[in-house]
Backbone as ProteinMPNN parsed JSONL, in Angstrom:
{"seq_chain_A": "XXXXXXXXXXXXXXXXXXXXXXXXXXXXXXXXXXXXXXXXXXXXXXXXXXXXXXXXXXXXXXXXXXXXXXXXXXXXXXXXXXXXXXXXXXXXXXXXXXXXXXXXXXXXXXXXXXXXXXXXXXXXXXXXXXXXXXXXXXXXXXXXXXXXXXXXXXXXXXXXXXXXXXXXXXXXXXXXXXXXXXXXXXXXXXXXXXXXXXXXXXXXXXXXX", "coords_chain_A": {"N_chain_A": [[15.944, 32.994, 0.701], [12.211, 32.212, -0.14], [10.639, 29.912, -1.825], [7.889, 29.135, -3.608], [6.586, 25.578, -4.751], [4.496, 25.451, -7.486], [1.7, 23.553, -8.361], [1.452, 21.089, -7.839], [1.54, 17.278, -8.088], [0.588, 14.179, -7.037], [3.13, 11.53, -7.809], [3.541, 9.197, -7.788], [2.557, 6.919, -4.443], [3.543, 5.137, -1.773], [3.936, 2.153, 0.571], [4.805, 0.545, 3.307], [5.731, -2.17, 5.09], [7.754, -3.624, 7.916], [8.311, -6.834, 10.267], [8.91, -5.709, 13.801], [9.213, -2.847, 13.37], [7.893, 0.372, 11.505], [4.964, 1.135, 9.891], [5.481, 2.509, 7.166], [5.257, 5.311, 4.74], [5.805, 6.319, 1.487], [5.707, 9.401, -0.289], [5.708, 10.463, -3.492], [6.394, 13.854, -5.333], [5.731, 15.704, -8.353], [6.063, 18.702, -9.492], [5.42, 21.482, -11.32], [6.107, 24.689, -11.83], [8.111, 26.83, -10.056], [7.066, 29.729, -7.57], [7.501, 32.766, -6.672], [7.763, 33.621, -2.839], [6.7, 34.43, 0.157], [8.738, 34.199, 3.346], [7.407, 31.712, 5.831], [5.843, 30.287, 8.757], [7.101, 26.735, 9.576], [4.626, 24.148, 8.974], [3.09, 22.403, 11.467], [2.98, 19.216, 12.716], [1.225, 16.605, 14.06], [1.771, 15.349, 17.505], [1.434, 12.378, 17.691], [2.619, 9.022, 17.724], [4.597, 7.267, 15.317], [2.846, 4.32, 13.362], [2.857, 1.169, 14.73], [4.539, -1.847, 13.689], [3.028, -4.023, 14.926], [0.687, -4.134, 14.972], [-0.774, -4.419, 12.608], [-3.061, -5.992, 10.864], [-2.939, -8.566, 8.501], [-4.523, -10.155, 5.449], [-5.017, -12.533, 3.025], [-6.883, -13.589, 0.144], [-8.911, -14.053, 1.649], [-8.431, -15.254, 3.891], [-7.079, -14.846, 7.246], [-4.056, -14.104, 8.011], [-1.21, -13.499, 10.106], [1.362, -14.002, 10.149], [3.413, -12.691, 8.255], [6.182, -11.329, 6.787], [7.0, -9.272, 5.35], [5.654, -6.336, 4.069], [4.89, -4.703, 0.651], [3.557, -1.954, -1.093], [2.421, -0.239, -3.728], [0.78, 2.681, -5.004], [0.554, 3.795, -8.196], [0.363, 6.707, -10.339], [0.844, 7.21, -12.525], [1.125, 9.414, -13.662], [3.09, 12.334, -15.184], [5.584, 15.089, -16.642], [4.782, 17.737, -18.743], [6.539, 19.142, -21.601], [6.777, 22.014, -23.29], [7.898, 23.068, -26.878], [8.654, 26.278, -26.644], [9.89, 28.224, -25.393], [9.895, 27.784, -22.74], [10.891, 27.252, -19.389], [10.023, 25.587, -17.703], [7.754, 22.4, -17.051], [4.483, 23.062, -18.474], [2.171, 21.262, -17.902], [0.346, 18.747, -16.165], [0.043, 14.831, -17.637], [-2.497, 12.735, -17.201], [-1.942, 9.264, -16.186], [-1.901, 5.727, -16.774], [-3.633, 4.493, -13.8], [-2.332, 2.201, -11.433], [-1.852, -0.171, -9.209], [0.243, -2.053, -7.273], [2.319, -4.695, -5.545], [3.681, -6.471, -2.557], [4.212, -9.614, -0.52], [5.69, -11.236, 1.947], [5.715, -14.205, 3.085], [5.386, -16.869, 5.522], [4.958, -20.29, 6.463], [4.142, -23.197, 8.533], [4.123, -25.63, 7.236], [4.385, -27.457, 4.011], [2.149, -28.553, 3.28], [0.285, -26.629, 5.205], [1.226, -24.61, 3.324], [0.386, -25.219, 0.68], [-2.621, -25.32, 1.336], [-3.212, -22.632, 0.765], [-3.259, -21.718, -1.423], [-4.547, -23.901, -2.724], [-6.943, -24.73, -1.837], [-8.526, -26.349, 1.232], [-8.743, -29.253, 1.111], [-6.392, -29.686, -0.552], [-3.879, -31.476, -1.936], [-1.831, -30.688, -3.867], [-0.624, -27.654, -5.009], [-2.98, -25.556, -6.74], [-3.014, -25.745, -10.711], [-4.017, -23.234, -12.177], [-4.339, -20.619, -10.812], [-6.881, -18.621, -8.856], [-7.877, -15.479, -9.232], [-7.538, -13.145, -6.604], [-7.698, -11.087, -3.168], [-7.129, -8.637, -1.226], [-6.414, -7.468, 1.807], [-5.507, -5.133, 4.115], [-4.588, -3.822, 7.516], [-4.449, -1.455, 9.609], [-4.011, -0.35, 12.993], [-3.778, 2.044, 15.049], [-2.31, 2.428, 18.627], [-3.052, 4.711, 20.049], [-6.222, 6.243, 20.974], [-8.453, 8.028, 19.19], [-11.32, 9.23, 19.746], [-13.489, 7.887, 21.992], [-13.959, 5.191, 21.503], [-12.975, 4.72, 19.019], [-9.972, 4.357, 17.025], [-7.025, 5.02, 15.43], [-6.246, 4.444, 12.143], [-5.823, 2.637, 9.289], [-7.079, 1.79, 6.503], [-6.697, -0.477, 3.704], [-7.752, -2.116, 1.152], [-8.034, -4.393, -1.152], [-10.07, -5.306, -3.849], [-9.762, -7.487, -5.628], [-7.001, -8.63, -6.657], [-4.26, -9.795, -8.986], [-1.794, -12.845, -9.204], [1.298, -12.079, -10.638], [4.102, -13.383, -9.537], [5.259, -16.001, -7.695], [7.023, -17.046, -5.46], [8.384, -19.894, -4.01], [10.573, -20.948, -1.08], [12.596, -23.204, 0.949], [14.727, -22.901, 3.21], [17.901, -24.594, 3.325], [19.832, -24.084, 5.588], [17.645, -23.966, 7.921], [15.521, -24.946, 7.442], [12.881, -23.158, 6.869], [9.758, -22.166, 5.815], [9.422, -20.407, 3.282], [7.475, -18.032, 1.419], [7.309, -15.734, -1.037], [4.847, -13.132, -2.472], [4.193, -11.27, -5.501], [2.046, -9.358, -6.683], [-0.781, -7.352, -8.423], [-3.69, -5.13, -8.584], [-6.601, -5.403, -9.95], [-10.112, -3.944, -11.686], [-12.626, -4.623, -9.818], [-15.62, -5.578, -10.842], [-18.045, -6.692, -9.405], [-18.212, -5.118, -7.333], [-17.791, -2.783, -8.054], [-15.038, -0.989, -7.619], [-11.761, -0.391, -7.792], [-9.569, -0.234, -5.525], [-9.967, 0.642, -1.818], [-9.302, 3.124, -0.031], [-8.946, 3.886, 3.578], [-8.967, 6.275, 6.029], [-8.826, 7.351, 9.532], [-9.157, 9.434, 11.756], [-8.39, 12.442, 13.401], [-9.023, 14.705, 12.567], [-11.962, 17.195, 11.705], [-14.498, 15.659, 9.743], [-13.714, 13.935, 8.457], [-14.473, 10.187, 8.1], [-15.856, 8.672, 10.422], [-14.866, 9.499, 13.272]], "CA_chain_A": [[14.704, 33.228, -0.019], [11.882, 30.763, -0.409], [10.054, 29.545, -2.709], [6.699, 27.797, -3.656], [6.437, 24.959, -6.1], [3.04, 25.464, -7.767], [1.338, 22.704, -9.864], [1.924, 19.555, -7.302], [1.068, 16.185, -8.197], [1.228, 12.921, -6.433], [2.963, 10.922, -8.991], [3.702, 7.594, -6.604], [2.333, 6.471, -3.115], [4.339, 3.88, -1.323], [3.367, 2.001, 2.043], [5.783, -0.994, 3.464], [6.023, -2.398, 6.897], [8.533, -5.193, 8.562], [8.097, -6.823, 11.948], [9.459, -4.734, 14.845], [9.135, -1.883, 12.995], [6.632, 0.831, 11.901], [4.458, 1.386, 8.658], [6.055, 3.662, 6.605], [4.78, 6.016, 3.471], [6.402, 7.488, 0.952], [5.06, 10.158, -1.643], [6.661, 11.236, -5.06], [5.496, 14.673, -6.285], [6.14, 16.197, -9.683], [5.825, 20.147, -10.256], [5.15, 22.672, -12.517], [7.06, 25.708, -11.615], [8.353, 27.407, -8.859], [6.905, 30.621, -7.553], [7.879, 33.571, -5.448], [6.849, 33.299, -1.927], [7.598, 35.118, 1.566], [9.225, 32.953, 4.289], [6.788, 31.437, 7.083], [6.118, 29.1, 9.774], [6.717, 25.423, 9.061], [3.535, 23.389, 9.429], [2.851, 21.812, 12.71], [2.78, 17.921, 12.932], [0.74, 16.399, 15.711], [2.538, 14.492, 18.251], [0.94, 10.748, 18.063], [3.433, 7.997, 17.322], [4.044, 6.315, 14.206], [1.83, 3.139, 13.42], [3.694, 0.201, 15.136], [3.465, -2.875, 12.266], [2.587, -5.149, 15.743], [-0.821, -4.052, 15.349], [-1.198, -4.457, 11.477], [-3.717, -7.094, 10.324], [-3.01, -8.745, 7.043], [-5.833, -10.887, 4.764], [-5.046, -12.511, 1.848], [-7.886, -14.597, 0.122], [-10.283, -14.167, 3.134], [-7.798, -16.28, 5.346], [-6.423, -14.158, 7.758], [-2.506, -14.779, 8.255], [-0.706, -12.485, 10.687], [2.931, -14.611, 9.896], [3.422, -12.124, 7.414], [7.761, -10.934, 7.2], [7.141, -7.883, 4.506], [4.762, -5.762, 2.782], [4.906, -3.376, 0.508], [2.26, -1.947, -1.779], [2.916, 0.813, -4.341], [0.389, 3.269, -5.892], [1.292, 4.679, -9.417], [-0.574, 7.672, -10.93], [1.324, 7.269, -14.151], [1.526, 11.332, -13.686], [4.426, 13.288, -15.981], [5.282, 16.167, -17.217], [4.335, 17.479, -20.428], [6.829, 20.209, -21.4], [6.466, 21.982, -24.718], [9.255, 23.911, -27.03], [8.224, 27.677, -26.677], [10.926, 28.955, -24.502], [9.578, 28.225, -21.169], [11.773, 26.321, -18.66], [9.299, 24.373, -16.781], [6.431, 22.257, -17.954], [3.05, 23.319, -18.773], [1.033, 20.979, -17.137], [0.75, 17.086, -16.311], [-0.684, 14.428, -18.519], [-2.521, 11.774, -16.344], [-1.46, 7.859, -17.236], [-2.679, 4.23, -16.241], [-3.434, 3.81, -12.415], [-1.737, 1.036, -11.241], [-1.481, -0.659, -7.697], [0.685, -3.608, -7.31], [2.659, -4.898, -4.235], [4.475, -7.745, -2.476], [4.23, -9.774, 0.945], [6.529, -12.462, 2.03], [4.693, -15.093, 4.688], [5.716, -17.778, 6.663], [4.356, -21.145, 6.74], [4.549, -24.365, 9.222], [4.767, -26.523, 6.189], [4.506, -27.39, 3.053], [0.494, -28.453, 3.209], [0.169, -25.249, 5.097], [1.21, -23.141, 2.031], [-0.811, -26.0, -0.232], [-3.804, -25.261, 1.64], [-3.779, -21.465, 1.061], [-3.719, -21.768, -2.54], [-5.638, -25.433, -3.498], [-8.086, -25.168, -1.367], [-8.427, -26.89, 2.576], [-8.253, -30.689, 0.989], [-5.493, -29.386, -2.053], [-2.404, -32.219, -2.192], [-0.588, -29.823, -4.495], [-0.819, -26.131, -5.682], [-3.76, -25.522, -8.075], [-2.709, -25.228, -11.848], [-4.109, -22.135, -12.719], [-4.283, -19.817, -9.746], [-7.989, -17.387, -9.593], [-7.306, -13.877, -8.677], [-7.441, -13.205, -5.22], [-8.131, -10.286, -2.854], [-5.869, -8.635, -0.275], [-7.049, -5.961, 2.988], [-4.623, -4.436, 5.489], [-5.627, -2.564, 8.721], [-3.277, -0.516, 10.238], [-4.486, 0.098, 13.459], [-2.64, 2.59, 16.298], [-2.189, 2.505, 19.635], [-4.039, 5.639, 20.519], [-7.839, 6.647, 19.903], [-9.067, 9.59, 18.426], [-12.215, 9.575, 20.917], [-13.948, 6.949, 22.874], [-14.654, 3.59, 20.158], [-12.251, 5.101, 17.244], [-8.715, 4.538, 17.023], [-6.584, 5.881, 14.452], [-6.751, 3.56, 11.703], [-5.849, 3.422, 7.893], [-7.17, 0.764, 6.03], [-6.388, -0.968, 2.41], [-8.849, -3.1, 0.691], [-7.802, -4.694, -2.776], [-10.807, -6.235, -4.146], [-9.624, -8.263, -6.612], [-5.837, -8.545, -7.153], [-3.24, -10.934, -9.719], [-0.894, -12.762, -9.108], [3.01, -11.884, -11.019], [4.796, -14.221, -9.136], [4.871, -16.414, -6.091], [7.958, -18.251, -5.356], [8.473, -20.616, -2.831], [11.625, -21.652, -0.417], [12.614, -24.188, 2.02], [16.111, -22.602, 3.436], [18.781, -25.257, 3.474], [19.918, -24.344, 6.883], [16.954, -23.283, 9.008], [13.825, -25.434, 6.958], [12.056, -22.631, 7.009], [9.454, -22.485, 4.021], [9.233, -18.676, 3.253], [7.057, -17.616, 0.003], [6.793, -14.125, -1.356], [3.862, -12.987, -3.585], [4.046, -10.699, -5.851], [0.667, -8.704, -7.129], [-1.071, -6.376, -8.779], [-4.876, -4.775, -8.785], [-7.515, -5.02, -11.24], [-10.934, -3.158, -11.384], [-13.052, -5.049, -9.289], [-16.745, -5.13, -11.49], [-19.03, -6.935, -8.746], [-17.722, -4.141, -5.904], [-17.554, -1.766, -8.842], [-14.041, -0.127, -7.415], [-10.249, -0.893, -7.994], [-9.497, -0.193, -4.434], [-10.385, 1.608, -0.846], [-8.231, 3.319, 1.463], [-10.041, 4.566, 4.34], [-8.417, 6.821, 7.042], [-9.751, 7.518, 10.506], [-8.182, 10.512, 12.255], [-8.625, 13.156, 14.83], [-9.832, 16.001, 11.667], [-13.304, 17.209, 11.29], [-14.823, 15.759, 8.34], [-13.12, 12.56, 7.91], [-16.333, 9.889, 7.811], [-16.164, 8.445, 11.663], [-15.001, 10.4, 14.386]], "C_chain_A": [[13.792, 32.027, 0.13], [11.222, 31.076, -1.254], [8.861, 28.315, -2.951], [6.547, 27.097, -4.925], [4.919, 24.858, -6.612], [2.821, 24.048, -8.677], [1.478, 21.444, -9.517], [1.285, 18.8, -7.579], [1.835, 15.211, -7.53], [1.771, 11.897, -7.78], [3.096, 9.003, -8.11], [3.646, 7.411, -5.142], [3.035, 5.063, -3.149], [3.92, 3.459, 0.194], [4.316, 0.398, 2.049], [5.879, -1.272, 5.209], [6.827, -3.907, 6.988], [8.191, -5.439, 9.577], [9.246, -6.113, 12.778], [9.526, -3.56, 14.224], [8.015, -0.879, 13.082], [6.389, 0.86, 10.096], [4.741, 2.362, 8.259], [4.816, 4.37, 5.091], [5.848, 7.075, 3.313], [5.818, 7.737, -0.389], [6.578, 10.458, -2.709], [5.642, 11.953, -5.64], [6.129, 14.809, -7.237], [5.276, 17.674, -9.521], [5.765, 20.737, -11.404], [5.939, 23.753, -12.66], [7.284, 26.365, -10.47], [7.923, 28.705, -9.069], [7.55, 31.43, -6.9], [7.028, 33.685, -4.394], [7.451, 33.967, -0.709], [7.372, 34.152, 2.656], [8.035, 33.382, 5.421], [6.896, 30.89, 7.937], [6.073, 27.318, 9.196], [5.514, 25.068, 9.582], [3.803, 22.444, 10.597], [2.382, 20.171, 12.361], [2.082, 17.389, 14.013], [1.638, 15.249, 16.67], [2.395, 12.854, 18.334], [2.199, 10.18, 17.593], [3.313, 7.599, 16.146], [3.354, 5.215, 14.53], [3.004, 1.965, 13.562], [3.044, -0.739, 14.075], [3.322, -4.148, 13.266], [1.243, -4.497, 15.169], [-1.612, -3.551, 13.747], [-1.623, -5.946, 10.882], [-3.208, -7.222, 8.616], [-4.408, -10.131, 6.478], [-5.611, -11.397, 3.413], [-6.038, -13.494, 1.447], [-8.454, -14.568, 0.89], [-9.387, -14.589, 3.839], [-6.882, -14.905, 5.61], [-4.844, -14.664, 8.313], [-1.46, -13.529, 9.212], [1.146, -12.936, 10.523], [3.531, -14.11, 8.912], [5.101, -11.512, 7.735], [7.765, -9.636, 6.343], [6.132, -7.777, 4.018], [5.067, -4.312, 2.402], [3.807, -3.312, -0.942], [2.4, -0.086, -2.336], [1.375, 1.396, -4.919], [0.679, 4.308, -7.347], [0.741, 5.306, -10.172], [-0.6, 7.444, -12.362], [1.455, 8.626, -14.577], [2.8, 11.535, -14.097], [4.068, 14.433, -16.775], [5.549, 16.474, -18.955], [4.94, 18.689, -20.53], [6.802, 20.485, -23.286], [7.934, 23.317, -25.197], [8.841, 25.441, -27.434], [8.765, 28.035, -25.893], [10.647, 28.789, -22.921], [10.916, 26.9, -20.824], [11.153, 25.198, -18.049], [7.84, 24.131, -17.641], [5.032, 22.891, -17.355], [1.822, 23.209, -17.811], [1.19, 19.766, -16.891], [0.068, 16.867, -17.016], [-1.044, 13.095, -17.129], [-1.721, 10.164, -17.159], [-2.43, 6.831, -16.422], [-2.599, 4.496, -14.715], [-3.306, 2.407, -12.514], [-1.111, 0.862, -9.573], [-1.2, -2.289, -7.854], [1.772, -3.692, -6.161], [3.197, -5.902, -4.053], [4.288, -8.112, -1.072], [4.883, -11.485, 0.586], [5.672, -13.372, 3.221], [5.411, -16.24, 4.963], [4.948, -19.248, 6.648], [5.056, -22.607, 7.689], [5.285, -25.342, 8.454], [4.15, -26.557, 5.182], [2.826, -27.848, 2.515], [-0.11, -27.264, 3.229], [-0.242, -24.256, 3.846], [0.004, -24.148, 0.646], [-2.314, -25.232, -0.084], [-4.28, -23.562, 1.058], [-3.855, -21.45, -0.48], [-4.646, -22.591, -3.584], [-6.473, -25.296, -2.741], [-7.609, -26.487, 0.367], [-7.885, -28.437, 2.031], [-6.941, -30.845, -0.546], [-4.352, -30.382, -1.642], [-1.16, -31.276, -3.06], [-1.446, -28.368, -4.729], [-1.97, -26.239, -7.243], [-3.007, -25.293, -9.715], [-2.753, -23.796, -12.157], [-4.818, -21.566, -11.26], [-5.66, -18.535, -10.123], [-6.639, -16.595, -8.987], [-7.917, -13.944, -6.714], [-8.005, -11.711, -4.171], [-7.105, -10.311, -1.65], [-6.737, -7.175, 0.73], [-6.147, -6.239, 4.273], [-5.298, -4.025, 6.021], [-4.58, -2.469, 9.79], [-4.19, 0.143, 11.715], [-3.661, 1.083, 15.112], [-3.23, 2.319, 17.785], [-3.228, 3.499, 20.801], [-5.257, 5.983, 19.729], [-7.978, 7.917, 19.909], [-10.053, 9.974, 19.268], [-12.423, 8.032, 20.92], [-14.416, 5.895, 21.564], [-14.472, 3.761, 19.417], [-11.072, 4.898, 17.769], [-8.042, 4.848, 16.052], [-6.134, 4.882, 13.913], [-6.326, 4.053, 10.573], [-6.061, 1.82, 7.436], [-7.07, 0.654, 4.453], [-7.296, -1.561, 2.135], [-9.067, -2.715, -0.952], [-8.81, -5.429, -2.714], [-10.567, -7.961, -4.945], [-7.829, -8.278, -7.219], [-5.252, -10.208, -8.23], [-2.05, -11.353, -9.565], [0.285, -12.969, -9.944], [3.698, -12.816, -10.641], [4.498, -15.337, -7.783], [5.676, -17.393, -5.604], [8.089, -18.257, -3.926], [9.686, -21.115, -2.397], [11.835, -22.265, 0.276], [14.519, -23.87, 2.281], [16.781, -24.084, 3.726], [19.127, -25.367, 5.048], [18.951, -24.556, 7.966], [15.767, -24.66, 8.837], [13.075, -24.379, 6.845], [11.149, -22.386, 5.437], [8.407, -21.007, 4.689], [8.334, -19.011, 1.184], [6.588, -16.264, 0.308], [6.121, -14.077, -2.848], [3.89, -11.76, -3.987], [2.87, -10.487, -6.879], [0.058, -7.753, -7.743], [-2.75, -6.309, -8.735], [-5.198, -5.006, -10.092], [-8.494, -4.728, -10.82], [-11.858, -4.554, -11.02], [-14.614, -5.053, -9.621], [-17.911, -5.377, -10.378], [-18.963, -5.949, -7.586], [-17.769, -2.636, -6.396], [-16.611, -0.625, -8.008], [-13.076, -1.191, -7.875], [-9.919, -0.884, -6.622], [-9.477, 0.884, -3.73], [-9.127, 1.665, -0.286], [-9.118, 4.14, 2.281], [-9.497, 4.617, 5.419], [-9.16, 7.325, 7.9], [-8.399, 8.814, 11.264], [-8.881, 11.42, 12.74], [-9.44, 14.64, 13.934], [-10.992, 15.828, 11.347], [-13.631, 16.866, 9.917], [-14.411, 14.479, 7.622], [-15.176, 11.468, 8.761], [-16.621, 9.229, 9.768], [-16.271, 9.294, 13.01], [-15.435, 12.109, 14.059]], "O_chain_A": [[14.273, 30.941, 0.452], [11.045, 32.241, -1.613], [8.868, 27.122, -2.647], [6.403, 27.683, -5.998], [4.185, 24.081, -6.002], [3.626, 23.6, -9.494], [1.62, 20.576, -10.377], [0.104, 19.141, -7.501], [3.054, 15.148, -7.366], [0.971, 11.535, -8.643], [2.484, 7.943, -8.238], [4.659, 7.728, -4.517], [3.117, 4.211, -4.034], [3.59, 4.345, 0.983], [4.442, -0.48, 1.194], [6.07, -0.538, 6.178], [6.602, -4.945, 6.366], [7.672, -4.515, 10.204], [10.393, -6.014, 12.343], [10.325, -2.949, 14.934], [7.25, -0.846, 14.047], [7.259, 0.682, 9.243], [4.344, 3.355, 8.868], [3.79, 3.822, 4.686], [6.422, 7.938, 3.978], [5.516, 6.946, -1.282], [7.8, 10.579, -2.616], [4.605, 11.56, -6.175], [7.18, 14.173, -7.308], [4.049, 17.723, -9.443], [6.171, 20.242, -12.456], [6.552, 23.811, -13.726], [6.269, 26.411, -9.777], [8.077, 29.208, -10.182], [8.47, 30.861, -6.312], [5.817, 33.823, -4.566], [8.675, 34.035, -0.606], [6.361, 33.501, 2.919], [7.709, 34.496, 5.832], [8.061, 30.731, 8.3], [5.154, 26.824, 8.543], [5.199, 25.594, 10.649], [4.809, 21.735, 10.564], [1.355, 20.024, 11.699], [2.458, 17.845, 15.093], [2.087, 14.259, 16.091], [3.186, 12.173, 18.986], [2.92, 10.977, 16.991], [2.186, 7.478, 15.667], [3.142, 4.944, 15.712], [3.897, 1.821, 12.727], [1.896, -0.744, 13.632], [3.438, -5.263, 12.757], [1.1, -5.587, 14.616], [-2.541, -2.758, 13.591], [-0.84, -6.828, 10.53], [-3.127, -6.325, 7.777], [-5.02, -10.837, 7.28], [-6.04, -10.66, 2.525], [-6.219, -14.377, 2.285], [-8.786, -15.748, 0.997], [-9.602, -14.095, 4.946], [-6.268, -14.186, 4.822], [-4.722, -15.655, 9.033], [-1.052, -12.607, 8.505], [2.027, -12.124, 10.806], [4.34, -14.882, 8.396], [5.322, -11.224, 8.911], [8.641, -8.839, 6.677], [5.518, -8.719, 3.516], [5.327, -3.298, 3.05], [3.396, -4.259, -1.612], [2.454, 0.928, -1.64], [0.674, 0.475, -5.337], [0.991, 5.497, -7.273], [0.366, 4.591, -11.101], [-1.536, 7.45, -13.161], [1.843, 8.952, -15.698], [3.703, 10.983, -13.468], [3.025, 14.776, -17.332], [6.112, 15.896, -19.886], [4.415, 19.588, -19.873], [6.805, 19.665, -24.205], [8.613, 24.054, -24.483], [8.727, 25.694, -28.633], [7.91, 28.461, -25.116], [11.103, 29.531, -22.05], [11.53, 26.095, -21.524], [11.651, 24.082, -17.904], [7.144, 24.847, -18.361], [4.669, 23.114, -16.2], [1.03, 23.979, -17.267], [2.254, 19.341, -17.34], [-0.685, 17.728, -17.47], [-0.206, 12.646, -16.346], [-1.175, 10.041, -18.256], [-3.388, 7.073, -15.687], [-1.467, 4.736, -14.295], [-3.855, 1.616, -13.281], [-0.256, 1.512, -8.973], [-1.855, -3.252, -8.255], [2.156, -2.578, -5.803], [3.42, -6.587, -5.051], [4.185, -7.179, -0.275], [4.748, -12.355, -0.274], [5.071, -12.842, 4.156], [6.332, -16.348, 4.154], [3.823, -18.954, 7.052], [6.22, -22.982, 7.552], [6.409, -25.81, 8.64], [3.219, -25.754, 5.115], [2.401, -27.459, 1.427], [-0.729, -26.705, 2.324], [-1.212, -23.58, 3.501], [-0.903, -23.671, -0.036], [-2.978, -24.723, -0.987], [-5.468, -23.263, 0.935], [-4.955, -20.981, -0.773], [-5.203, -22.288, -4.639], [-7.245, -26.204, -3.049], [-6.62, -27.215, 0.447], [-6.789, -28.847, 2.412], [-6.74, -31.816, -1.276], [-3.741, -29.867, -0.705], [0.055, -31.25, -2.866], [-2.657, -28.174, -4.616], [-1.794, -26.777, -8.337], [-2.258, -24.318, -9.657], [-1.723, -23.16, -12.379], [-5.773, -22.149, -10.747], [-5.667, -17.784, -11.099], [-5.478, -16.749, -8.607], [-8.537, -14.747, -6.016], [-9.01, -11.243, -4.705], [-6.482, -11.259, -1.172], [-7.418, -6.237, 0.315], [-6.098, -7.162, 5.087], [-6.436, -3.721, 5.663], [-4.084, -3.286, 10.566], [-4.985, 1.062, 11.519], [-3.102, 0.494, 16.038], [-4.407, 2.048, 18.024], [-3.836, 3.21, 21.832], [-5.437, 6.041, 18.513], [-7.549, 8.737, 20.72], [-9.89, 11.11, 19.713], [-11.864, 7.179, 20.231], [-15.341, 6.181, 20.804], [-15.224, 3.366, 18.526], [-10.925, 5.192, 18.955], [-8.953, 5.16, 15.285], [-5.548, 4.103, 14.664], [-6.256, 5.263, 10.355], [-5.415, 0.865, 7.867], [-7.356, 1.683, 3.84], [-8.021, -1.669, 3.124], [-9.596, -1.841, -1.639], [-8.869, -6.252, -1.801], [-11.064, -9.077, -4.786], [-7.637, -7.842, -8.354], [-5.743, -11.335, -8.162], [-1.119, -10.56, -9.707], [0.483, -14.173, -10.11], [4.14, -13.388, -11.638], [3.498, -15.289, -7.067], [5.227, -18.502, -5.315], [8.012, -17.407, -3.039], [10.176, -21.862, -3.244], [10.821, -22.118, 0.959], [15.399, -24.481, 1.674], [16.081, -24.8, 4.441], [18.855, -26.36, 5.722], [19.291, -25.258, 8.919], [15.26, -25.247, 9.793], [11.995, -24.9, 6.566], [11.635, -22.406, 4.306], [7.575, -20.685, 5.537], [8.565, -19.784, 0.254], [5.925, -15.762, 1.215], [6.481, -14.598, -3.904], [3.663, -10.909, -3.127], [2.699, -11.284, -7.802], [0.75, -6.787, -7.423], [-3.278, -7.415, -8.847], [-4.49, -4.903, -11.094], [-8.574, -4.932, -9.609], [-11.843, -5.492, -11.817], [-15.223, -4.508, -8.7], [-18.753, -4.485, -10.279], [-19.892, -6.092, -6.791], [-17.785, -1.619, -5.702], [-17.114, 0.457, -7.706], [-13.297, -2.354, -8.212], [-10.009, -2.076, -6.332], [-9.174, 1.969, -4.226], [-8.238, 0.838, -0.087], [-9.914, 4.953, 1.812], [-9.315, 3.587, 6.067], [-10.205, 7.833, 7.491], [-7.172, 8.869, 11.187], [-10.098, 11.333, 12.575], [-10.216, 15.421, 14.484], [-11.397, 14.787, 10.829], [-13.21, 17.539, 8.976], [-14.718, 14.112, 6.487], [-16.199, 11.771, 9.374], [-17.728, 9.473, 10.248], [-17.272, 9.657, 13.629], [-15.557, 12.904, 14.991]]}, "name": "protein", "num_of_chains": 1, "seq": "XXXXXXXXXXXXXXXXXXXXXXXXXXXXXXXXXXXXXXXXXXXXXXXXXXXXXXXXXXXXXXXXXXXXXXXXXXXXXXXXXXXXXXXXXXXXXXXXXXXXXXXXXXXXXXXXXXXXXXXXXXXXXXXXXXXXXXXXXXXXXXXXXXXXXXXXXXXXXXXXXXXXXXXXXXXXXXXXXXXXXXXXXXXXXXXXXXXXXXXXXXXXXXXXX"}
């Protein structure tokens, strides 16, 4: 038999990439109820490649840093279901909640000025006290173009993010001085958004090709 779930919501977008790898996404829906439905054809996928994460720009603070070892970057609807006690089995309807985008990237530095510099400022001796907020933009860009001076493209752009954490290491064996930042969005008043995503692709109607 099959069956259609009516009533879909995205309740969490996920996006993460490592080196040698590829940029991944993963959704989390939430339903409403299942319907009755007569069996069809699965939907057709188009053949392009996934997005290799060689050819993903990262940006944090304006300085562009491509020495980047992880990212990942969650969207959270705050979407659930709202079920009520009148005999039904499945809920009702959703209730929206807080949007919330927050994320993590690990980076790489030469040394220990290096990572100084990206948070104090070019002439910083140590790490500022109180850390502003910051701003973060990916760009995912593929291999193949869509037509002639487009390529297939998905871009991020946090205006204004905070940072949660931001610890710093110097491995024992290797030296290597690794820091991972952990982040979150806030509404961005001079840009007046929270943040863009902006996909380029081969379907009529999308804003380039």
């Amino acid at each position: 038999s099959c069956v259609d779930w009516a009533g879909c919501t995205f309740s969490r977008v996920s996006f993460s990439a490592v080196p040698n790898g590829y940029l991944t996404m993963n959704a989390a829906l939430i339903s409403q109820r299942p319907k009755e439905a007569s069996g069809g054809e699965p939907p057709a996928y188009g053949a392009a490649a996934p997005f290799d994460s060689s050819n993903l720009s990262f940006t944090l603070n304006g300085v562009p840093d491509a020495r980047f070892e992880s990212f990942a970057l969650e969207i959270d609807n705050g979407a659930r279901e709202v079920r009520t006690l009148n005999g039904e089995r499945w809920c009702g309807r959703h209730a929206g909640g807080r949007l919330r985008l927050s994320g993590s990237v690990t980076m790489e530095f030469d040394s220990d000025e290096e990572r100084r510099r990206l948070w104090g400022g070019p002439g910083a001796a140590a790490p500022l006290r109180d850390v502003e907020p910051g701003s973060l933009n990916v760009v995912a860009t593929h291999r193949e173009m869509v037509t002639m001076g487009y390529s297939y493209s998905l871009e991020i752009d946090v205006p204004e993010i905070y940072y949660e954490a931001a610890g710093a290491n110097i491995s024992s064996v290797t030296g290597r001085i690794v820091q991972t930042v952990r982040f979150f969005a806030a509404y961005d008043r001079a840009n007046e958004k929270y943040f863009d995503i902006k996909l380029i692709n081969g379907e009529s109607g999308y804003p380039d090709p």
